[in-house]
VOLUMLO-835756 format. One line per field, with one value per atom (N, C-alpha, C): x, y, z; atom name; residue in one letter. Coordinates in Angstrom, 3 decimals, always signed. Example, Ala and Ser with C-alpha at 12.3 -4.5 7.8 and 13.67 -1.06 7.14 Angstrom:
BEGIN
px	c(+13.190  +12.300  +13.200  +12.850  +13.670  +12.900)
py	c(-5.690  -4.500  -3.300  -2.250  -1.060  +0.030)
pz	c(+7.800  +7.800  +7.800  +7.080  +7.140  +7.870)
site	c(N  CA  C  N  CA  C)
code	c(a  a  a  s  s  s)
END
This chain:
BEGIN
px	c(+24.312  +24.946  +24.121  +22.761  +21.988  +22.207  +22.108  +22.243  +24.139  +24.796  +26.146  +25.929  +25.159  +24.849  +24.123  +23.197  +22.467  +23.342  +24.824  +25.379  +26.207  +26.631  +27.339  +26.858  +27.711  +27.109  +28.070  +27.423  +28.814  +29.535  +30.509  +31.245  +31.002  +31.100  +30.279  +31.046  +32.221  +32.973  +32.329  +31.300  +30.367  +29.949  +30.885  +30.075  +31.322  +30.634  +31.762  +32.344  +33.943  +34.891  +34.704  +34.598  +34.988  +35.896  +36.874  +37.875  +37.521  +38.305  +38.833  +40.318  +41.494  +42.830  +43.011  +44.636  +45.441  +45.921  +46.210  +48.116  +48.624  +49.671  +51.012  +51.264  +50.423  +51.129  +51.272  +52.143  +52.749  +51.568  +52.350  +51.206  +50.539  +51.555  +50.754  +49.662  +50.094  +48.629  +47.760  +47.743  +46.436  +45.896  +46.351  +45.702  +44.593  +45.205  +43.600  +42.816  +42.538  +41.413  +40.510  +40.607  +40.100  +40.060  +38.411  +38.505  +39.434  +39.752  +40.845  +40.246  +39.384  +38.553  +38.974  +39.046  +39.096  +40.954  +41.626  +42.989  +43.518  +42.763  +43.185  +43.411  +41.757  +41.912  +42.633  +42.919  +44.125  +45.147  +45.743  +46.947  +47.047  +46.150  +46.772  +46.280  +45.697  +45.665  +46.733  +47.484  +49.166  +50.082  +50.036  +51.000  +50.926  +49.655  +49.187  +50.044  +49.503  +50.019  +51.542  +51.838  +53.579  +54.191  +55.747  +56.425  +57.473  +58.143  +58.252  +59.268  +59.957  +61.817  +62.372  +60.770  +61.567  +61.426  +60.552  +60.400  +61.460  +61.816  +63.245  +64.643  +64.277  +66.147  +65.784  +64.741  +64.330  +64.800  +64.043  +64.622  +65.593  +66.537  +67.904  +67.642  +66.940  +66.577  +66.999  +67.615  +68.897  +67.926  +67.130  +65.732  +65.651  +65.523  +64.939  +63.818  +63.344  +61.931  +60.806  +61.478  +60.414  +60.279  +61.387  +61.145  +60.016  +59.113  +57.883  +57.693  +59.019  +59.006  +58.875  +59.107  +58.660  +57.517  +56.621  +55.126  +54.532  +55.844  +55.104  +55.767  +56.176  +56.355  +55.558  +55.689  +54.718  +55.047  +54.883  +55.389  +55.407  +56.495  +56.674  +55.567  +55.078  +53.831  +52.686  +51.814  +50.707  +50.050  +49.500  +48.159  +46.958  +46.659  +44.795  +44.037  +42.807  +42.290  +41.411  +41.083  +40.736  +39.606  +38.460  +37.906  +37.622  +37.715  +38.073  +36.534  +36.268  +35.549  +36.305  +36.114  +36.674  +35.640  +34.968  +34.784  +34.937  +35.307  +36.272  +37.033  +36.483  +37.665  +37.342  +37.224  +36.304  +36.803  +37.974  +38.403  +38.557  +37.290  +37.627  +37.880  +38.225  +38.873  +38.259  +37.817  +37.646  +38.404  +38.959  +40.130  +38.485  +39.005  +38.014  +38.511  +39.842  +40.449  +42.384  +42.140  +44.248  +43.923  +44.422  +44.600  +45.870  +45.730  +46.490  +46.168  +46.744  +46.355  +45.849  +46.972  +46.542  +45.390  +44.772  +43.784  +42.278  +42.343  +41.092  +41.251  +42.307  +41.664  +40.377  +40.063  +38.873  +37.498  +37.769  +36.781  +36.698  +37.329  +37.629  +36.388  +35.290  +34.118  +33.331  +33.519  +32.924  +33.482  +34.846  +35.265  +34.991  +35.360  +34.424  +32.991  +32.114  +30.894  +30.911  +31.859  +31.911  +32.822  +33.276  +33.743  +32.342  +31.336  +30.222  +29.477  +29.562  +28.780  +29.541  +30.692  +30.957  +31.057  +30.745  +30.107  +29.312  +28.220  +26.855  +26.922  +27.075  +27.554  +28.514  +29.162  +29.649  +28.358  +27.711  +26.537  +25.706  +25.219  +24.438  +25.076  +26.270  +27.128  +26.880  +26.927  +26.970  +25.993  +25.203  +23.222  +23.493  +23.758  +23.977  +23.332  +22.329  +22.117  +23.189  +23.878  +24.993  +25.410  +25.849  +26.228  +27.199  +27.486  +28.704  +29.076  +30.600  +31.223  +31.789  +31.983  +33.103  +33.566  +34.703  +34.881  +34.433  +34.150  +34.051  +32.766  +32.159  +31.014  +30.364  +31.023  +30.577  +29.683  +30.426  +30.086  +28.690  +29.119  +27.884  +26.386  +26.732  +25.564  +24.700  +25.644  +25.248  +24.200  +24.972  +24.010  +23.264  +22.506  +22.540  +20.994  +19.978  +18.849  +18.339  +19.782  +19.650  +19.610  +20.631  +20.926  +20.507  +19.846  +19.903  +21.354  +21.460  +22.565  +23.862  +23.973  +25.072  +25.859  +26.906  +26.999  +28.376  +28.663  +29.809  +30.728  +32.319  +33.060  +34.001  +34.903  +36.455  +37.539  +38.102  +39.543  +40.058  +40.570  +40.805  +39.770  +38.385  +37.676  +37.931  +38.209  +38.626  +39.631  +40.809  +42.000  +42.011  +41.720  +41.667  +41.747  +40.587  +40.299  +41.055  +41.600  +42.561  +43.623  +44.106  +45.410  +45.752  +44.700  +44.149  +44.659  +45.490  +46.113  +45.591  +45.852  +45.140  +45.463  +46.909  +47.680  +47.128  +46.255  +45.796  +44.046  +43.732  +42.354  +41.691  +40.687  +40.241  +39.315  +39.203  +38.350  +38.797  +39.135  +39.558  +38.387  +37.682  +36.929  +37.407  +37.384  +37.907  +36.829  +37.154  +35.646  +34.511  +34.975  +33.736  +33.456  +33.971  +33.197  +32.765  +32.487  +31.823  +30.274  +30.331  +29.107  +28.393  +28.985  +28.379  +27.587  +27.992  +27.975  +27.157  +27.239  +26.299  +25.668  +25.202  +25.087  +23.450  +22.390  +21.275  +21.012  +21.845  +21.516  +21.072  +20.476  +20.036  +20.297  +20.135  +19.886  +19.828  +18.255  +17.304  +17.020  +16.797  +15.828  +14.816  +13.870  +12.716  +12.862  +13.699  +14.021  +13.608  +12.790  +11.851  +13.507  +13.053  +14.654  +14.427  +13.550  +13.207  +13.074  +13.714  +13.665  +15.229  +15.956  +17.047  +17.556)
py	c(+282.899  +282.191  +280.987  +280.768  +280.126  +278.821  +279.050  +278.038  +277.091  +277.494  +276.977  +276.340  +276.599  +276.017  +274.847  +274.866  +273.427  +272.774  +273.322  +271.700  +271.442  +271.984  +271.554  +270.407  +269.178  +267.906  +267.895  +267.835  +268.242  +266.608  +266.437  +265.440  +264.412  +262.841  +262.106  +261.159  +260.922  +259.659  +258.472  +258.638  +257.487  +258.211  +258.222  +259.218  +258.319  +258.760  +258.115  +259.188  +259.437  +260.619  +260.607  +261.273  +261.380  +262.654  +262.617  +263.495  +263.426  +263.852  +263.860  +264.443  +263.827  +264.345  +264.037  +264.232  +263.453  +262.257  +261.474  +260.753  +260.266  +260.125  +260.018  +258.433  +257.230  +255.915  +255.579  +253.933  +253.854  +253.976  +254.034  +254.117  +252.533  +251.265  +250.304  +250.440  +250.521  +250.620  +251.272  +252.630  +253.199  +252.887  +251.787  +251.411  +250.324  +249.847  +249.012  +249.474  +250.695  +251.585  +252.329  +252.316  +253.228  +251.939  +252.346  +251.409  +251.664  +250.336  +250.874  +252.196  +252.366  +253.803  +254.797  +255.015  +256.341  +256.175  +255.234  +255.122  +256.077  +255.472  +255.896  +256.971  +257.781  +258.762  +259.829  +259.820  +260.738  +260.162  +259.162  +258.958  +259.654  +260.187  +260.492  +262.533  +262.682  +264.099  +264.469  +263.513  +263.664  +263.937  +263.003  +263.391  +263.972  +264.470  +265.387  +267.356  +266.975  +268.182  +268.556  +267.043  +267.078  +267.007  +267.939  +267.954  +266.814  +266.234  +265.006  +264.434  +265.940  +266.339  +266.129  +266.846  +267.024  +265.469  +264.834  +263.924  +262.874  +263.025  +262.220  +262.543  +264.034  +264.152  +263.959  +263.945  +263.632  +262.241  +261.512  +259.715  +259.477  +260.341  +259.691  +258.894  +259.240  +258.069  +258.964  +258.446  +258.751  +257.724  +258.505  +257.504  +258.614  +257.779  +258.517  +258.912  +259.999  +260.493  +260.117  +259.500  +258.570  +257.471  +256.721  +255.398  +255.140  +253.905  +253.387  +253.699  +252.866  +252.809  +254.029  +255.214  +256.649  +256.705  +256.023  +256.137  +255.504  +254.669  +253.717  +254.308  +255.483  +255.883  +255.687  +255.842  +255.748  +256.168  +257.028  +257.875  +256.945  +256.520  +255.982  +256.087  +257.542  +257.446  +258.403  +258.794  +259.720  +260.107  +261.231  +261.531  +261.197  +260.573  +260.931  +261.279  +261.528  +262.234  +261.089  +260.770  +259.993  +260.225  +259.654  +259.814  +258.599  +259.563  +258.240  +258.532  +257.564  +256.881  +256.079  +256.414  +255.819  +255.504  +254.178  +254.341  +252.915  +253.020  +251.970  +250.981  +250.033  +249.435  +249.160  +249.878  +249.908  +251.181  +250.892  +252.192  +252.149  +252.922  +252.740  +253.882  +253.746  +254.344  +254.029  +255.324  +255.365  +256.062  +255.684  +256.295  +256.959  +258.453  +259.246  +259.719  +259.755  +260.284  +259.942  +260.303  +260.379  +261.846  +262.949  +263.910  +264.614  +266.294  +267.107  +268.013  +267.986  +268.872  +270.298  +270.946  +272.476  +272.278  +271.865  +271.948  +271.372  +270.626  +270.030  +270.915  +271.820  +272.581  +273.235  +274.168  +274.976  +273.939  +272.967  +271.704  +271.052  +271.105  +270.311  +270.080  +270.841  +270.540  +269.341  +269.159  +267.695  +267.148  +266.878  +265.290  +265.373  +266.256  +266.350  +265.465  +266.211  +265.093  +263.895  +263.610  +262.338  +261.215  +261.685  +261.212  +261.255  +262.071  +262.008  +261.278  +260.925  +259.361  +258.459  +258.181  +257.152  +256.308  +258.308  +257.767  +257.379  +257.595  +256.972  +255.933  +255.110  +253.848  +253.156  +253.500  +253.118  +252.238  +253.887  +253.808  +252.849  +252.336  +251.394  +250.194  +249.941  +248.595  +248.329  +249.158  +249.028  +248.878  +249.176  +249.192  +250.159  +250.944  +252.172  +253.434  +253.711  +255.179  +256.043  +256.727  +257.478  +258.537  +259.578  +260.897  +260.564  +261.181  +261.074  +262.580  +262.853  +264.201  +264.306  +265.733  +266.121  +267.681  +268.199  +269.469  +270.437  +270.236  +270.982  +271.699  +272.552  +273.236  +273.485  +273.977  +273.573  +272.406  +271.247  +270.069  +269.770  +269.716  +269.353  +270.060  +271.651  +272.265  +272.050  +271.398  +270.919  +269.662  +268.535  +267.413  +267.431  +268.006  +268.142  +267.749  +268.038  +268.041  +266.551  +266.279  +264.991  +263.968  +263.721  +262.510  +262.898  +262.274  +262.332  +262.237  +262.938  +262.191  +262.878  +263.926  +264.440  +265.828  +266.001  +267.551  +267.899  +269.315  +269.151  +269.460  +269.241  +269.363  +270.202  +270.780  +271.121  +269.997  +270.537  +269.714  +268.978  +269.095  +268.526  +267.628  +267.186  +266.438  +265.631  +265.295  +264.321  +263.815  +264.045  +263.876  +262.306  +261.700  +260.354  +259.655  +260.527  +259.769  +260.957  +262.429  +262.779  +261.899  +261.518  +260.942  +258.971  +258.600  +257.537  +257.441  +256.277  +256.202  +254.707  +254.840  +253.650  +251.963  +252.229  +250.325  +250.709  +251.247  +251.211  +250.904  +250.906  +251.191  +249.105  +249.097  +248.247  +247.550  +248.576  +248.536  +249.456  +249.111  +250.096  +250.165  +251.039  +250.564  +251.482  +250.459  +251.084  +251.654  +252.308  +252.713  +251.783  +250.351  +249.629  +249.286  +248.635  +248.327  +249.208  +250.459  +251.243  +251.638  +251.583  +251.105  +249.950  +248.791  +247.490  +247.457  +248.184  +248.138  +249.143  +250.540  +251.640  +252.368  +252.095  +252.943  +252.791  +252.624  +252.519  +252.544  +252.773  +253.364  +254.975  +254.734  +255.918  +256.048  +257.176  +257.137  +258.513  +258.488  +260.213  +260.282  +261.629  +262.289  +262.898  +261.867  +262.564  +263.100  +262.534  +263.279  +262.436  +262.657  +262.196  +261.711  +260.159  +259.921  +260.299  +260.627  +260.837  +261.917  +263.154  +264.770  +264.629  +263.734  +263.552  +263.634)
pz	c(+193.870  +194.973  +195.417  +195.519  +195.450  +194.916  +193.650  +192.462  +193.354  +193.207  +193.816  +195.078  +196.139  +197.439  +196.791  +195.593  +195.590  +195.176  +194.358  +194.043  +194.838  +196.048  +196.994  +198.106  +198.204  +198.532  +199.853  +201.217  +202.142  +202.149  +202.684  +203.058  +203.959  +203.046  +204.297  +204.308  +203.453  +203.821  +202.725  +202.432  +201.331  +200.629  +199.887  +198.067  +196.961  +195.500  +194.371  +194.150  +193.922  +193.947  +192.601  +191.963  +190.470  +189.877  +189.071  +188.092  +186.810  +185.980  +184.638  +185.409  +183.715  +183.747  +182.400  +182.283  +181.783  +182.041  +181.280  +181.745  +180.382  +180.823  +179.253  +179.478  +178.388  +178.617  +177.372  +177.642  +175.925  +174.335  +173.420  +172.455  +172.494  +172.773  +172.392  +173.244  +174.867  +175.689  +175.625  +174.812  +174.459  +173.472  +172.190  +171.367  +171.638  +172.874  +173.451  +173.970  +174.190  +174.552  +173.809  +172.100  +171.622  +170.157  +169.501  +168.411  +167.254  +166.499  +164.962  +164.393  +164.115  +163.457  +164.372  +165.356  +166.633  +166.894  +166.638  +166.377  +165.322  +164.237  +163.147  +162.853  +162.706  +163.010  +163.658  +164.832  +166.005  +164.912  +164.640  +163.915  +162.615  +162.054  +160.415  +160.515  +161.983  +162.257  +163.187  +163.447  +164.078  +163.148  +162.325  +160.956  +160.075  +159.631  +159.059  +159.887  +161.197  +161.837  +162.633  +162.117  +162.146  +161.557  +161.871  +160.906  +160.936  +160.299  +160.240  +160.136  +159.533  +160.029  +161.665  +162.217  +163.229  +164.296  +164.008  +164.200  +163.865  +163.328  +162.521  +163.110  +163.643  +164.596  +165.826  +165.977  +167.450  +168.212  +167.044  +167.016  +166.819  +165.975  +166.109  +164.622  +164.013  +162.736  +160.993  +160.590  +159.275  +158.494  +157.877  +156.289  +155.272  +154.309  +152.838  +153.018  +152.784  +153.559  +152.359  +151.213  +150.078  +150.638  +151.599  +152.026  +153.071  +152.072  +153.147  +154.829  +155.160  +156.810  +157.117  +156.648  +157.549  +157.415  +157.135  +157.274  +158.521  +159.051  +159.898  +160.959  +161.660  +163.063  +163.366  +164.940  +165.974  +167.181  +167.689  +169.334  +170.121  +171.420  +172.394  +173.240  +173.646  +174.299  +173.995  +174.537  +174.179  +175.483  +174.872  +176.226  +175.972  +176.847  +177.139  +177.839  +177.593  +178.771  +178.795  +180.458  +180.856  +182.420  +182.000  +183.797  +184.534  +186.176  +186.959  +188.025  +188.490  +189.383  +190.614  +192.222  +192.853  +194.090  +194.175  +195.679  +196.409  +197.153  +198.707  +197.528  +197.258  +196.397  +194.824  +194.457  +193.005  +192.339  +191.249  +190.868  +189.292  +189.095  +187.175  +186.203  +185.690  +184.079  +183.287  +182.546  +180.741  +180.184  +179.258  +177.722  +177.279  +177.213  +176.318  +175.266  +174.881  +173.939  +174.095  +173.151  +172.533  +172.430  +173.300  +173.580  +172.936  +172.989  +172.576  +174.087  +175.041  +176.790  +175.812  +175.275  +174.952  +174.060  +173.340  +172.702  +172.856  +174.080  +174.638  +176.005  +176.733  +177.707  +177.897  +176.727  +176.908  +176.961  +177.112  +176.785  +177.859  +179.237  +180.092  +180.526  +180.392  +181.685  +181.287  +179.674  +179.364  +179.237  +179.613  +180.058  +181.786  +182.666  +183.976  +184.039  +183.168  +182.775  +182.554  +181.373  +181.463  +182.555  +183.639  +184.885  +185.586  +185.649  +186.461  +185.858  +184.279  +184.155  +184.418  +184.425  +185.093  +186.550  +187.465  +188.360  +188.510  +187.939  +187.806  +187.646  +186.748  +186.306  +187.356  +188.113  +189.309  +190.588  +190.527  +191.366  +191.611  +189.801  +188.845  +189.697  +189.304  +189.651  +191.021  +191.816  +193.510  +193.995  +193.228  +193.973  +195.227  +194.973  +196.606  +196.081  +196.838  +196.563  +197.040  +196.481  +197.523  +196.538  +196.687  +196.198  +195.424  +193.627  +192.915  +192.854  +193.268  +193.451  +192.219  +192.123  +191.204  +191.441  +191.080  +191.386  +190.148  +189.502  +188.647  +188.720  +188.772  +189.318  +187.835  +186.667  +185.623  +185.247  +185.316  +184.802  +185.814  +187.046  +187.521  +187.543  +187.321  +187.262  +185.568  +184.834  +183.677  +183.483  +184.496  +184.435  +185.949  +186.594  +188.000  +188.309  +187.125  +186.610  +186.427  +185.847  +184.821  +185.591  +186.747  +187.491  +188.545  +189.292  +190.595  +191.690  +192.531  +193.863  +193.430  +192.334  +191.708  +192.762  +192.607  +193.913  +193.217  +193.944  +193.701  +194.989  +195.202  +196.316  +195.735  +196.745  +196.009  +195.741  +194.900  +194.677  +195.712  +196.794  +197.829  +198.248  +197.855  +198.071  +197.171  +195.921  +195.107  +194.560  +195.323  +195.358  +195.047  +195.722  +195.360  +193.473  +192.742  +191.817  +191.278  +191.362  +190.524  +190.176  +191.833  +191.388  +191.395  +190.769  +190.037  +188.634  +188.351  +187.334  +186.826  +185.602  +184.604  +185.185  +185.333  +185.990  +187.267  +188.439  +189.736  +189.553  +188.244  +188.225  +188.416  +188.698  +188.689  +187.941  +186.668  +185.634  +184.922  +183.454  +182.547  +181.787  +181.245  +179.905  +178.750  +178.033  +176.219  +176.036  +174.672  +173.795  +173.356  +173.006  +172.829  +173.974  +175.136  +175.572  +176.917  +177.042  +177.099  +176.267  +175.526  +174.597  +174.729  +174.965  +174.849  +176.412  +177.522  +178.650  +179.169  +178.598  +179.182  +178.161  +176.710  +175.937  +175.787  +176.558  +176.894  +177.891  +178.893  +180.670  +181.019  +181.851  +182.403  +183.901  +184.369  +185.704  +185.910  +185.365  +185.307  +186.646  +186.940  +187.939  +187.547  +186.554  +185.914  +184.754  +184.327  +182.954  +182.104  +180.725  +179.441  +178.431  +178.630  +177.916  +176.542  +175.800  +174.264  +174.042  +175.007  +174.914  +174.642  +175.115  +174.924  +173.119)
site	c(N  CA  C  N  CA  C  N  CA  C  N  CA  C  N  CA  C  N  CA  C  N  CA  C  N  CA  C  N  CA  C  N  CA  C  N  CA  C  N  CA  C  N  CA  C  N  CA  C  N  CA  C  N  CA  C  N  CA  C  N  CA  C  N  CA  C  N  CA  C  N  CA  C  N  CA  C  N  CA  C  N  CA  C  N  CA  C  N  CA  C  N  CA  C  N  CA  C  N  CA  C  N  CA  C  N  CA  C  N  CA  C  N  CA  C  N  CA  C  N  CA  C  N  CA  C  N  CA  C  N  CA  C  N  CA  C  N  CA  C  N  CA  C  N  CA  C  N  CA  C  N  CA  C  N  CA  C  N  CA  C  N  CA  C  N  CA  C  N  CA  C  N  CA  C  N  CA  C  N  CA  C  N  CA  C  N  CA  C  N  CA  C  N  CA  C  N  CA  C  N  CA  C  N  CA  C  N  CA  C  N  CA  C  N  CA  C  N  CA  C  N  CA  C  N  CA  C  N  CA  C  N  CA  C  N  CA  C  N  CA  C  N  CA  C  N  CA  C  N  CA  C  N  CA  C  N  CA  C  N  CA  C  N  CA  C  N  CA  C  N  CA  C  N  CA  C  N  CA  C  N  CA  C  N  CA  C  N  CA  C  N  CA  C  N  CA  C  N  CA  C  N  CA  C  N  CA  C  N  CA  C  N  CA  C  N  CA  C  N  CA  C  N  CA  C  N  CA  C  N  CA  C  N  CA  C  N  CA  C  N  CA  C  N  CA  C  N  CA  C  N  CA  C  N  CA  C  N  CA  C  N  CA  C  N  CA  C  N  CA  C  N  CA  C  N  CA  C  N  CA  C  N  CA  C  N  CA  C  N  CA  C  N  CA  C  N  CA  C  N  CA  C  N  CA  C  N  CA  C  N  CA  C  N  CA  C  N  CA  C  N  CA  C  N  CA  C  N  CA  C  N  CA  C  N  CA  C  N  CA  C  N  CA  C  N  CA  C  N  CA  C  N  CA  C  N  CA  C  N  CA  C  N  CA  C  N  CA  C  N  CA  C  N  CA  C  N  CA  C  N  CA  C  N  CA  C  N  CA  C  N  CA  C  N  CA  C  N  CA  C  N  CA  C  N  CA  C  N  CA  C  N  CA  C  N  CA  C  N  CA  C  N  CA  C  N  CA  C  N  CA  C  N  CA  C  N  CA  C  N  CA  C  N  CA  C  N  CA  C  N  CA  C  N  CA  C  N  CA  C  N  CA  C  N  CA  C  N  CA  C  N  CA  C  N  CA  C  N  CA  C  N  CA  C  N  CA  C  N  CA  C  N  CA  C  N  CA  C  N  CA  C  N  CA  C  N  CA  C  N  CA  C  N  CA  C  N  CA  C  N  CA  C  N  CA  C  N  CA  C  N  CA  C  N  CA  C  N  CA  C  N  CA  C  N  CA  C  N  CA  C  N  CA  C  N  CA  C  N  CA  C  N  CA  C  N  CA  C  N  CA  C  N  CA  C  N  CA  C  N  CA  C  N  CA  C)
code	c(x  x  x  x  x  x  x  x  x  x  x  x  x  x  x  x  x  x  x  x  x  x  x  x  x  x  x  x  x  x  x  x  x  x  x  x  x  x  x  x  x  x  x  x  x  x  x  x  x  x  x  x  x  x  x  x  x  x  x  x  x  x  x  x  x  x  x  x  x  x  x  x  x  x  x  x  x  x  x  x  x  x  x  x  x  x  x  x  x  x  x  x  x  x  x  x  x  x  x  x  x  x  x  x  x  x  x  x  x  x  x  x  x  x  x  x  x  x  x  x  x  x  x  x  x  x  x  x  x  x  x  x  x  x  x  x  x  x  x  x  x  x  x  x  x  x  x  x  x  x  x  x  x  x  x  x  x  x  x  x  x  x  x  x  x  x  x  x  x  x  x  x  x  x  x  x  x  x  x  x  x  x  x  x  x  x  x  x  x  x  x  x  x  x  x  x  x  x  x  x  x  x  x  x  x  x  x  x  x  x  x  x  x  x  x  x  x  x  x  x  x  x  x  x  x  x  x  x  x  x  x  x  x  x  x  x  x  x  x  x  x  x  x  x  x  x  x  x  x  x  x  x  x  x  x  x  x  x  x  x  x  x  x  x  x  x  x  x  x  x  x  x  x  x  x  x  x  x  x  x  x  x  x  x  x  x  x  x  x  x  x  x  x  x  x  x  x  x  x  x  x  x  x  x  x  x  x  x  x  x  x  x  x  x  x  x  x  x  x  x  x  x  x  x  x  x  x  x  x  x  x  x  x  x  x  x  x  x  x  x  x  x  x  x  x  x  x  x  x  x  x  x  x  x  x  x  x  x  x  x  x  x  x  x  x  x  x  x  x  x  x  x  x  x  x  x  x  x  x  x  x  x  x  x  x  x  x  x  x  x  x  x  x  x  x  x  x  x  x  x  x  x  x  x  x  x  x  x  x  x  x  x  x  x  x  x  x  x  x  x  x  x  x  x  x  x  x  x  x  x  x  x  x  x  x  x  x  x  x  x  x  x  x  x  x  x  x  x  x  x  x  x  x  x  x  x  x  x  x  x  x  x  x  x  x  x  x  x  x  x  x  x  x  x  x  x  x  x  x  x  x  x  x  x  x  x  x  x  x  x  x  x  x  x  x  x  x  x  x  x  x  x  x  x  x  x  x  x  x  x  x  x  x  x  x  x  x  x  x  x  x  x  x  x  x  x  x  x  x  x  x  x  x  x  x  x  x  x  x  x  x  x  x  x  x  x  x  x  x  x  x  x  x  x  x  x  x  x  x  x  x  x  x  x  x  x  x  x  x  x  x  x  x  x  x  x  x  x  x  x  x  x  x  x  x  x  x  x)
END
């Protein structure tokens, strides 16, 4: 019980809210979030794991299933899982994936994490020392060591950046440039970056 009281951060009105979710947007708009290689990929383990009939009465689409163009579907929209960062007017998004919900559930607590680096990286941007939340009690007792200023709240404390959607965000970042931008940052609480 102990251990749970330290990651509890009480409520102050000035902290970065942070989530992970879903959301379902078109395929073209998630193709600008994720490099041609990390596209690709999700794309040929879609069709690979679909059947392709059914895909075909679905659309309404009458093809020779030898003919080329059935190679070139492409779903109207997709999921991804995505984390958000929100504080006063500063609300960002990262595309972490082209998602399957049932099969990245048991996995949820590290995309949680990776919403708590992006709070961090929030933090970075703002020059504010100030607390980054998340509900997930998992995730945070995971990196809690790692970052300083980390806690966790309930659900009802981060309502905000749950229900934070990609066209509201004020910063999207794709996969590269997420890399180009934080892929040598830190923001230890004493932590030996080369144990890493």
């Amino acid at each position: 019980m102990v251990e749970e009281e330290n990651l509890f951060i009480t409520k102050t009105g000035n902290e970065i809210v942070t989530d992970a979710g879903w959301e379902k947007i078109s395929f073209e708009e998630a193709r600008k979030l994720f490099s041609p290689e990390t596209f690709q990929e999700w794309y040929e383990l879609l069709l690979e794991n679909t059947d392709i009939s059914e895909i075909l009465s679905e659309s309404n689409v009458d093809i020779d299933l030898d003919d080329e163009s059935a190679c070139n579907w492409t779903p109207k929209q997709v999921n991804l899982v995505i984390a958000k960062a929100i504080y006063k007017n500063h609300a960002w998004v990262r595309g972490l994936l082209i998602s399957t919900p049932e099969v990245e559930e048991p996995y949820f607590q590290n995309y949680e994490m990776e919403a708590i680096r992006l709070g961090v990286q929030l933090r970075k941007y703002i020059k504010e020392d100030i607390p980054v939340i998340n509900d997930c009690k998992d995730a945070v007792r995971h990196l809690h060591g790692r970052y300083a200023l980390i806690g966790w709240q309930p659900r009802n404390c981060v309502t905000a950046a749950h229900n934070l959607k990609i066209s509201q965000a004020t910063k999207v970042y794709n996969e590269l440039l997420w890399d180009e931008d934080w892929v040598d940052e830190e923001d230890c609480a004493g932590v030996d970056k080369s144990a890493s």
